[in-house]
C-alpha positions as a printed NumPy array, in Angstrom:
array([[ -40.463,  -82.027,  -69.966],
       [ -43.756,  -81.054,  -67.789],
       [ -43.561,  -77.229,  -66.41 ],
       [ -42.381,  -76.67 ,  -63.061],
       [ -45.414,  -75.702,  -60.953],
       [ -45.148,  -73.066,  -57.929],
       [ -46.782,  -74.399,  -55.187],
       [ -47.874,  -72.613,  -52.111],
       [ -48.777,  -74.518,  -49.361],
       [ -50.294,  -72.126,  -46.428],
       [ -51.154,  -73.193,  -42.723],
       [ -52.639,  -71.48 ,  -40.268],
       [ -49.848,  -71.568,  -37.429],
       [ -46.588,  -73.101,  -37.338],
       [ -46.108,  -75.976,  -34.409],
       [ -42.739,  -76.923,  -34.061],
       [ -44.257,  -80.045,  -31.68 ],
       [ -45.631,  -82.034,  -34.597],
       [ -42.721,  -81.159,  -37.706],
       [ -42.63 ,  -85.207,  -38.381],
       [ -46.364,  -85.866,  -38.151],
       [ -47.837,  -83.027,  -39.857],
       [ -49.891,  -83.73 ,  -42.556],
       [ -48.461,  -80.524,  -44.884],
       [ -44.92 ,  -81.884,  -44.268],
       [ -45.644,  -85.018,  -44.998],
       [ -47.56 ,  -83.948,  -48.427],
       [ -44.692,  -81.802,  -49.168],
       [ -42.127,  -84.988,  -48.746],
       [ -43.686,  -86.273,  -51.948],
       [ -43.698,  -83.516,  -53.971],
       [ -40.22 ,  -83.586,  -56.446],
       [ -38.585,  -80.713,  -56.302],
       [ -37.519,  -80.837,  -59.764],
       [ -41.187,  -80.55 ,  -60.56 ],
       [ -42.662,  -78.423,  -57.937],
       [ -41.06 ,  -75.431,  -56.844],
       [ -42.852,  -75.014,  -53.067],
       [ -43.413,  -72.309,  -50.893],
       [ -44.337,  -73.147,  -47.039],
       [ -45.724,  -70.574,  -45.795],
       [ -47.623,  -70.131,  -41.872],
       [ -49.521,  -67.732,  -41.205],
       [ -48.934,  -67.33 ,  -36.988],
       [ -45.849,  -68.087,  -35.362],
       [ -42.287,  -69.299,  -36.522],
       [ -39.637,  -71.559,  -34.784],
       [ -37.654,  -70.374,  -31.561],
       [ -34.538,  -70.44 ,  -34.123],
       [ -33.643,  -69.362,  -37.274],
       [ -35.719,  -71.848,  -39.904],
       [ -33.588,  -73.359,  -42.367],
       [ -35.315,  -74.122,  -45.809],
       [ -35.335,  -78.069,  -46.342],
       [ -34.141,  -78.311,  -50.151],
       [ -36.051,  -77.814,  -52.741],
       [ -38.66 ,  -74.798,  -50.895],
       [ -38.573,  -72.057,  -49.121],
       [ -40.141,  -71.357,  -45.364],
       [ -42.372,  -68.285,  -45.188],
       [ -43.815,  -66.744,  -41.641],
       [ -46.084,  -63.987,  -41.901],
       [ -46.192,  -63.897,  -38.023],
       [ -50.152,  -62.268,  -37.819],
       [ -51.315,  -61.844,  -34.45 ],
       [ -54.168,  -63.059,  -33.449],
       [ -56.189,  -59.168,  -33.601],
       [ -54.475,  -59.424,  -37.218],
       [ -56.687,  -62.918,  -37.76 ],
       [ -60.16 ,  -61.393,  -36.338],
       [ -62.864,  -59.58 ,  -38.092],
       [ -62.315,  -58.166,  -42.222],
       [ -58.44 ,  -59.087,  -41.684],
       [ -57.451,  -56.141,  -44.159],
       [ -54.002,  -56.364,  -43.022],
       [ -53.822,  -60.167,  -43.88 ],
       [ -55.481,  -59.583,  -47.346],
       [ -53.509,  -56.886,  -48.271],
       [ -50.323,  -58.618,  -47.638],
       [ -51.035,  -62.053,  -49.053],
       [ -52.452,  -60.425,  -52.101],
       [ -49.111,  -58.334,  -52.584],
       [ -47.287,  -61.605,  -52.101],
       [ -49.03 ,  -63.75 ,  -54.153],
       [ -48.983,  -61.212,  -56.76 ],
       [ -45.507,  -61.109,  -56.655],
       [ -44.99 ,  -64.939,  -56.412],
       [ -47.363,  -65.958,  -59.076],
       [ -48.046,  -69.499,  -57.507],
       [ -49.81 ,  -71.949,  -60.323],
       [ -51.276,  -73.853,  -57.422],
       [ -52.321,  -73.058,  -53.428],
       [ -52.583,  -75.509,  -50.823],
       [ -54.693,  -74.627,  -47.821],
       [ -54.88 ,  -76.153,  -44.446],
       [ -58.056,  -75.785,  -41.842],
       [ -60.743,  -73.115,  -42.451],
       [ -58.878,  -69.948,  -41.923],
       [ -56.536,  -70.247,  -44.984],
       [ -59.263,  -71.395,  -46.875],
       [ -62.252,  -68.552,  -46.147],
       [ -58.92 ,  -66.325,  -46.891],
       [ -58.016,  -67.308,  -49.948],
       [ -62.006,  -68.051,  -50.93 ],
       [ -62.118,  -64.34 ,  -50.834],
       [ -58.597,  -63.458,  -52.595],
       [ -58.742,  -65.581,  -55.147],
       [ -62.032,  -63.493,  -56.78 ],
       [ -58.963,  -61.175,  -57.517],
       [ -55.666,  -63.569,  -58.095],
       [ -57.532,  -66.07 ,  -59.961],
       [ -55.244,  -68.737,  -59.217],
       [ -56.35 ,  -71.701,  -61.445],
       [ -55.933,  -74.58 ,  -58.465],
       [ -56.971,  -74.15 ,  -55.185],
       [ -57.11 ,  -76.514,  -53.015],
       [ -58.754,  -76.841,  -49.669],
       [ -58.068,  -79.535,  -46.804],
       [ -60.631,  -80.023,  -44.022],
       [ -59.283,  -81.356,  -41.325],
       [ -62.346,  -81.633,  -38.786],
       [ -66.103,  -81.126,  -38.252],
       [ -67.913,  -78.077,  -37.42 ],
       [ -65.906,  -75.621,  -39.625],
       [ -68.61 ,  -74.247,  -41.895],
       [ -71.899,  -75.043,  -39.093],
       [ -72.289,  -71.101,  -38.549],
       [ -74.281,  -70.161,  -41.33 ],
       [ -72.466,  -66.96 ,  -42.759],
       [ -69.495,  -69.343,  -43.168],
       [ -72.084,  -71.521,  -45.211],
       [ -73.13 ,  -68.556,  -47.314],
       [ -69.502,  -67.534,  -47.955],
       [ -68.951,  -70.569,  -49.521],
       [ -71.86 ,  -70.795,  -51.666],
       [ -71.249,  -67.304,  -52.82 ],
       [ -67.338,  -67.637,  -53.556],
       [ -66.491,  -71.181,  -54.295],
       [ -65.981,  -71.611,  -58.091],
       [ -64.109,  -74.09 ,  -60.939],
       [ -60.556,  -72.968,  -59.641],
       [ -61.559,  -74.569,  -55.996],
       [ -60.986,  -78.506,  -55.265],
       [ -61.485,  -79.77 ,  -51.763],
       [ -60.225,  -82.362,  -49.527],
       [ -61.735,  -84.125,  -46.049],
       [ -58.722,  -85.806,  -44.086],
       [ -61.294,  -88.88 ,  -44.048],
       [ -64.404,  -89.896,  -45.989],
       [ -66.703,  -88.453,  -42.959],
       [ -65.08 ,  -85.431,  -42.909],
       [ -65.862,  -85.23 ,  -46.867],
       [ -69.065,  -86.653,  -46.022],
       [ -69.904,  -83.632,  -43.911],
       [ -68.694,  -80.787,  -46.387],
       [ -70.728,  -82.213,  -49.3  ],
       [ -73.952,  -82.462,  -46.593],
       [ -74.321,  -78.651,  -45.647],
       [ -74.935,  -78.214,  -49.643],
       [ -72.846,  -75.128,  -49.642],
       [ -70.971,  -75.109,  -52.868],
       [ -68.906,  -78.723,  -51.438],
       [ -70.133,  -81.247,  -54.199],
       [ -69.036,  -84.776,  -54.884],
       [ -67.392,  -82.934,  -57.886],
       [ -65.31 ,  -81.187,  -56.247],
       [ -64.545,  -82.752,  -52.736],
       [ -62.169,  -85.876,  -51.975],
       [ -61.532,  -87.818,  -49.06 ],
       [ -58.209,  -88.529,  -48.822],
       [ -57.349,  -90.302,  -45.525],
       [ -54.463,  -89.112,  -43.273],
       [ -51.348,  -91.599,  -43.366],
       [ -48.55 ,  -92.129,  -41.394],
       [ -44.616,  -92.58 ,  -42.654],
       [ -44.452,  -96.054,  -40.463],
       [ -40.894,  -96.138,  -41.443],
       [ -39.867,  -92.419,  -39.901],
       [ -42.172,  -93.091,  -37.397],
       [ -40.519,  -96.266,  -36.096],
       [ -37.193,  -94.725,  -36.531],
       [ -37.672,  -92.22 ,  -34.088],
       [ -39.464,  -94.008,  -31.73 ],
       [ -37.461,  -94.49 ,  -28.478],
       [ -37.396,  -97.985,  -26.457],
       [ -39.155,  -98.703,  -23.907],
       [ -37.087,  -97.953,  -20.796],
       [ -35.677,  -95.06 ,  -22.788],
       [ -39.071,  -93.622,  -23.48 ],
       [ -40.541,  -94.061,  -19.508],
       [ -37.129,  -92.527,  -18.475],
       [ -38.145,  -89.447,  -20.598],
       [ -41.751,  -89.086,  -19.248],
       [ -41.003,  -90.134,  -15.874],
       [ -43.234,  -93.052,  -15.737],
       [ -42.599,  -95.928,  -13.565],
       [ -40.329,  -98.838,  -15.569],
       [ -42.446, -101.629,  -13.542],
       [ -45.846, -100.372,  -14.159],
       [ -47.979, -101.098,  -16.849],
       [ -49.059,  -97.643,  -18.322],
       [ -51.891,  -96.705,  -20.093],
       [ -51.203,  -93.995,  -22.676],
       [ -53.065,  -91.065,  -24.843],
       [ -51.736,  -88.629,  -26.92 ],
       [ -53.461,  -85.834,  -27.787],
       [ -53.795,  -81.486,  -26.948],
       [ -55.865,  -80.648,  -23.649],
       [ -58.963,  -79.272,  -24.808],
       [ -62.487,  -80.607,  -24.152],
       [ -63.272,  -81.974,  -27.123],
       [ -60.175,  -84.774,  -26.974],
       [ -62.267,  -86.656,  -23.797],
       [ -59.439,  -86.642,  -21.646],
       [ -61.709,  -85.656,  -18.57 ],
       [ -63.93 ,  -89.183,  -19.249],
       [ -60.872,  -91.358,  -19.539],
       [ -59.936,  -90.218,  -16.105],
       [ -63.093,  -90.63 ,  -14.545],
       [ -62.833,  -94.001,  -15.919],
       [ -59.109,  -94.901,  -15.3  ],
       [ -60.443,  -93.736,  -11.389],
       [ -62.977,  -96.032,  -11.547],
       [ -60.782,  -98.895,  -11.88 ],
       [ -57.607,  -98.061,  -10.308],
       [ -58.543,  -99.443,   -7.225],
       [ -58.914, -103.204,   -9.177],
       [ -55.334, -102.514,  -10.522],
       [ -52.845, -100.811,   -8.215],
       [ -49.85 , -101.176,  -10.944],
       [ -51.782,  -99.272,  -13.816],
       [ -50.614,  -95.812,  -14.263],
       [ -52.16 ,  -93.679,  -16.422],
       [ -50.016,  -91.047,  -18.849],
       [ -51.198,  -88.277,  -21.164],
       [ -49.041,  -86.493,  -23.292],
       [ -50.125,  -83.319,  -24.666],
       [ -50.365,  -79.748,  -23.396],
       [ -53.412,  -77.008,  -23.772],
       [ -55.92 ,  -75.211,  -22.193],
       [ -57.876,  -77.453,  -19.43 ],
       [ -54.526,  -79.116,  -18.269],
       [ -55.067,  -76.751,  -14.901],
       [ -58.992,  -78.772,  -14.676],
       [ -57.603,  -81.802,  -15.704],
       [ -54.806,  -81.439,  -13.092],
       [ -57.514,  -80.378,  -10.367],
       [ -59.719,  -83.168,  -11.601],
       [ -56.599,  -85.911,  -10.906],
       [ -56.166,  -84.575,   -7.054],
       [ -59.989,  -84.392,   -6.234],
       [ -59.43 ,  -88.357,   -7.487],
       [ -56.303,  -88.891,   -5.235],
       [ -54.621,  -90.288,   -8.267],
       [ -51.452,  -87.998,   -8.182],
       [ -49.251,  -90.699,   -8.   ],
       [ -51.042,  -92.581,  -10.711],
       [ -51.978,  -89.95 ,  -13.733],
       [ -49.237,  -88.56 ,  -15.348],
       [ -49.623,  -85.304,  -17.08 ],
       [ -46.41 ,  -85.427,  -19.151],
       [ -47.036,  -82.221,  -21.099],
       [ -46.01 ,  -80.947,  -24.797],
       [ -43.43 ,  -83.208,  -26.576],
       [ -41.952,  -82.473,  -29.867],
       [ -42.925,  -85.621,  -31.79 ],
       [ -45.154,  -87.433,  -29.282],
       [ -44.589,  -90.423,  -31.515],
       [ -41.319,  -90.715,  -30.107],
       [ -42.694,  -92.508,  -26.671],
       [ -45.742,  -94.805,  -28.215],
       [ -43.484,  -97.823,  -26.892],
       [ -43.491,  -96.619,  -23.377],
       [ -46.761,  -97.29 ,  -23.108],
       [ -48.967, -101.38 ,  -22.979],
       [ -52.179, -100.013,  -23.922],
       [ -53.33 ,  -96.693,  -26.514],
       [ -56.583,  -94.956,  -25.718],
       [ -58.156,  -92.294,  -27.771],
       [ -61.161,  -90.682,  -26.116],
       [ -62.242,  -87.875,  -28.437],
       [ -65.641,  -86.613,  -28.496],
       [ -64.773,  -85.57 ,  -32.355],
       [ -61.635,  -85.966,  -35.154],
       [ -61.321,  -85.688,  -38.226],
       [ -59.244,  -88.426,  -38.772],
       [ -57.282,  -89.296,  -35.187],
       [ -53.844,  -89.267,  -36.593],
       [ -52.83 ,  -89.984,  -32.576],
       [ -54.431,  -93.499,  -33.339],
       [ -52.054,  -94.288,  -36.117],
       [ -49.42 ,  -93.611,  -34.193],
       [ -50.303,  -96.002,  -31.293],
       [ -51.167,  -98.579,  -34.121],
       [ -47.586,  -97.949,  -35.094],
       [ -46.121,  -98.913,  -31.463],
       [ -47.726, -102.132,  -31.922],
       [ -50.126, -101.28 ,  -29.08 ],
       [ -53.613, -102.255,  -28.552],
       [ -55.904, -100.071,  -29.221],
       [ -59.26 ,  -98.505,  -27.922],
       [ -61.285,  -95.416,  -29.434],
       [ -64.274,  -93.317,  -29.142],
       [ -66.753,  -94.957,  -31.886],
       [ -67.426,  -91.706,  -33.793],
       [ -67.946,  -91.562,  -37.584],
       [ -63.785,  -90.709,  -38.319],
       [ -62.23 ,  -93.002,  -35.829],
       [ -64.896,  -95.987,  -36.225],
       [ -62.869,  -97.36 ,  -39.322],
       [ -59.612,  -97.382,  -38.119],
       [ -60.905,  -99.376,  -34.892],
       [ -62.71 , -101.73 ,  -36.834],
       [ -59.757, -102.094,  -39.303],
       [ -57.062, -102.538,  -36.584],
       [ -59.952, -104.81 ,  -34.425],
       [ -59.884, -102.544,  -31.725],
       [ -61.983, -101.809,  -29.048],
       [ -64.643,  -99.329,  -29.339],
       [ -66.822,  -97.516,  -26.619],
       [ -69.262,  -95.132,  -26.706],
       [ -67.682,  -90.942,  -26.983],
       [ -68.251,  -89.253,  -23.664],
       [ -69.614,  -92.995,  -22.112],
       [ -67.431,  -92.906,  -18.858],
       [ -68.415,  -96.621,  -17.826],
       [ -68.227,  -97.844,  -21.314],
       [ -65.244,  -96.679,  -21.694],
       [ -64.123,  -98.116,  -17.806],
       [ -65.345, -101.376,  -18.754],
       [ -63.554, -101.49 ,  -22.069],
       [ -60.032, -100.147,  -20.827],
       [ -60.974, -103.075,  -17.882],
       [ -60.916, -105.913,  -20.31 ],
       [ -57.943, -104.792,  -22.336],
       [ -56.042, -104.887,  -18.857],
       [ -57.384, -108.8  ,  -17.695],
       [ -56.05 , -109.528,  -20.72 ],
       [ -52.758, -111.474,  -20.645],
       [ -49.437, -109.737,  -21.798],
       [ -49.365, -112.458,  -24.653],
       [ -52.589, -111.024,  -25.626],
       [ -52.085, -107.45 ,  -25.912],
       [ -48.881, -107.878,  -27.824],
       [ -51.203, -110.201,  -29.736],
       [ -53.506, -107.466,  -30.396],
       [ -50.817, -104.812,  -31.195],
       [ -49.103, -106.641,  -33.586],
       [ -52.686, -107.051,  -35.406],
       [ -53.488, -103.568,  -35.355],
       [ -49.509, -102.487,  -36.884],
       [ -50.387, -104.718,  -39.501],
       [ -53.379, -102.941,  -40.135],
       [ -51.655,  -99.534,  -40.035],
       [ -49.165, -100.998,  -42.991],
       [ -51.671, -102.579,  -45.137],
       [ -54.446,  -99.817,  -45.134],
       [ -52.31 ,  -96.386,  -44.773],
       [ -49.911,  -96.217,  -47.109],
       [ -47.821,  -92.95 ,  -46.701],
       [ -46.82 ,  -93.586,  -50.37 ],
       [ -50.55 ,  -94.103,  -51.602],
       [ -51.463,  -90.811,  -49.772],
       [ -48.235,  -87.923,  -51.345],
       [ -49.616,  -90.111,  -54.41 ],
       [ -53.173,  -89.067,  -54.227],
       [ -51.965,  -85.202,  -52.976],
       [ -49.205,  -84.854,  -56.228],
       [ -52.252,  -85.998,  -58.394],
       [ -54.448,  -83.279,  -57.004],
       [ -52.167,  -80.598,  -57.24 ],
       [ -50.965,  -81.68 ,  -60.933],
       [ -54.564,  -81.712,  -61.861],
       [ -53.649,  -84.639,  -64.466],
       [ -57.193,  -86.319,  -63.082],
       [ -60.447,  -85.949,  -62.403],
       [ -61.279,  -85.571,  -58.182],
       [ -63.278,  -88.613,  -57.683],
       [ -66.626,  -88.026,  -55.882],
       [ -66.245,  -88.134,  -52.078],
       [ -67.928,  -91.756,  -50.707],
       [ -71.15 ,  -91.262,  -49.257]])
């Protein structure tokens, strides 16, 4: 019989809005528990409630502030070392840069064999003293993954210690299945947001912060609202411009029309309340949001940017420009003339997609073979 292996899997804070989407929890759901004995651990925050451990691992919360998380972080090395000392994990999972630069550093003392580093975005090692960091401390125990083959792309391009030896791409999935399970019906889900039952409603999911576009879809939801007076456009997601974004909707007179519906646990939950799915980002990694209004048999429409481009051209969505306010009016336009035969046409086309190409199976497949280390890392597509 193989040997158990102890598996920590660290994030950097704990978001009780996204438990069914998250891309750790959904690793974790594939990982046998009579094979891997897994520690979850989160580096800032916990849940309002007491966490219960789902069977088979345990639930960790460090609860660092956010002074804890600046500067040398002696605290934070000091305690992970004691704990991982006292754990003796055979393999670490690490999610976005600041569990990785952390353990890049520890691990010249633990020398955990496996490490294993996820990427989830762009940008993350552009500073240069993050660069040299990683040429100086990555080594053989360190294997690295982009959440889609540009996000690999990038790491083995700054030429840092990322190599097509040691970096995958292994693209974010969805569990279609849990996903359409949860997902409310139509009247049930505009009941919830308070959207109009009679309207036809434009939707985006996605945090409020610049970089997810939501100022440019809008400007160009404004720009046509006059040629549609039943369109309403909703947003879910909270963050830190939702107080310009809100400003931005009453300087437009669209009050009545934009709805800002806020943080919901599992935004999933209320694709079907929507006819149409727009994702505006300026930058993803992947655009997990997209998946999930492939998976409410929507029709789509995305930024054209180098993570999101596949998926569109996969699901045979419509693409515009990032930031390109009357690309992006004239695309949303044409999705609306079309008839309601049509866009059902077109959502049903891009679900089918969603099943054929992202696999949740294929994905904890490709994650258990990583952290078993039973096969080589295959060289991140270029």
């Amino acid at each position: 019989m193989a040997k158990t292996l102890k598996v920590l899997q660290l994030q950097t804070r704990y978001n009780a809005a996204d438990t069914n989407s998250d891309l750790g929890e959904q690793i974790l759901q594939g990982l046998p528990a009579e094979r891997f004995e897994v520690v979850n651990a989160y580096l800032e925050g916990r849940p309002a409630d007491d966490a219960v451990d789902p069977p088979g691992r345990r639930q960790v919360f460090f609860e660092f502030s956010e002074k804890d998380m600046s500067g040398l972080r002696r605290k934070v090395q000091a305690r992970l070392l004691a704990f991982c000392r006292e754990e003796r994990f055979d393999v670490v999972l690490l999610h976005r840069f600041k569990a990785v630069n952390l353990f890049m550093h520890l691990n010249k003392k633990l020398r955990i064999a496996r490490c294993i580093g996820v990427s989830h975005g762009f940008g993350e090692y552009d500073r240069f003293y993050r660069r040299w960091q990683a040429r100086r401390l990555i080594d053989e125990c360190w294997r690295f993954v982009g959440v889609s083959p540009a996000v690999s792309d990038y790491l083995v391009s700054l030429r840092c210690g990322f190599t097509n030896a040691n970096t995958v791409a292994i693209t974010n999935a969805l569990d279609i299945d849990l996903a359409e399970s949860l997902q409310l019906s139509r009247e049930q889900a505009r009941q919830a947001l308070a959207l109009p039952s009679d309207a036809l409603i434009v939707g985006a999911i996605g945090r409020l912060v610049p970089i997810k576009g939501h100022v440019h879809l809008i400007r160009a939801f404004s720009a046509l609202s006059g040629e549609y007076s039943n369109v309403h456009l909703a947003i879910i997601g909270g963050g830190r411009e939702e107080a310009n974004l809100s400003a931005l909707v009453a300087e437009l007179g669209l009050q009545t029309r934009v709805h800002l519906c806020g943080t919901r646990p599992d935004a999933m939950r209320y694709v079907k309340g929507f006819d149409v799915f727009v994702m505006p980002s300026l930058q993803e990694g992947l655009g997990l949001a997209l998946l999930e209004g492939m998976c409410g048999r929507l029709p789509v429409l995305g930024s054209d940017i180098p993570a999101m481009r596949p998926l569109l051209d996969g699901a045979r969505g419509r693409t515009f420009a990032p930031g390109d306010v009357p690309a992006l009016t004239e695309q949303l336009r044409a999705c609306l003339a079309d008839s309601d035969e049509t866009r059902a046409e077109h959502g049903e086309r891009a679900y089918q997609y969603l099943r054929r190409e992202h696999d949740i199976n294929d994905f904890r497949n490709k994650y258990r073979a990583l952290l078993e280390g039973d096969r080589p890392v295959q060289g991140a597509p270029t």
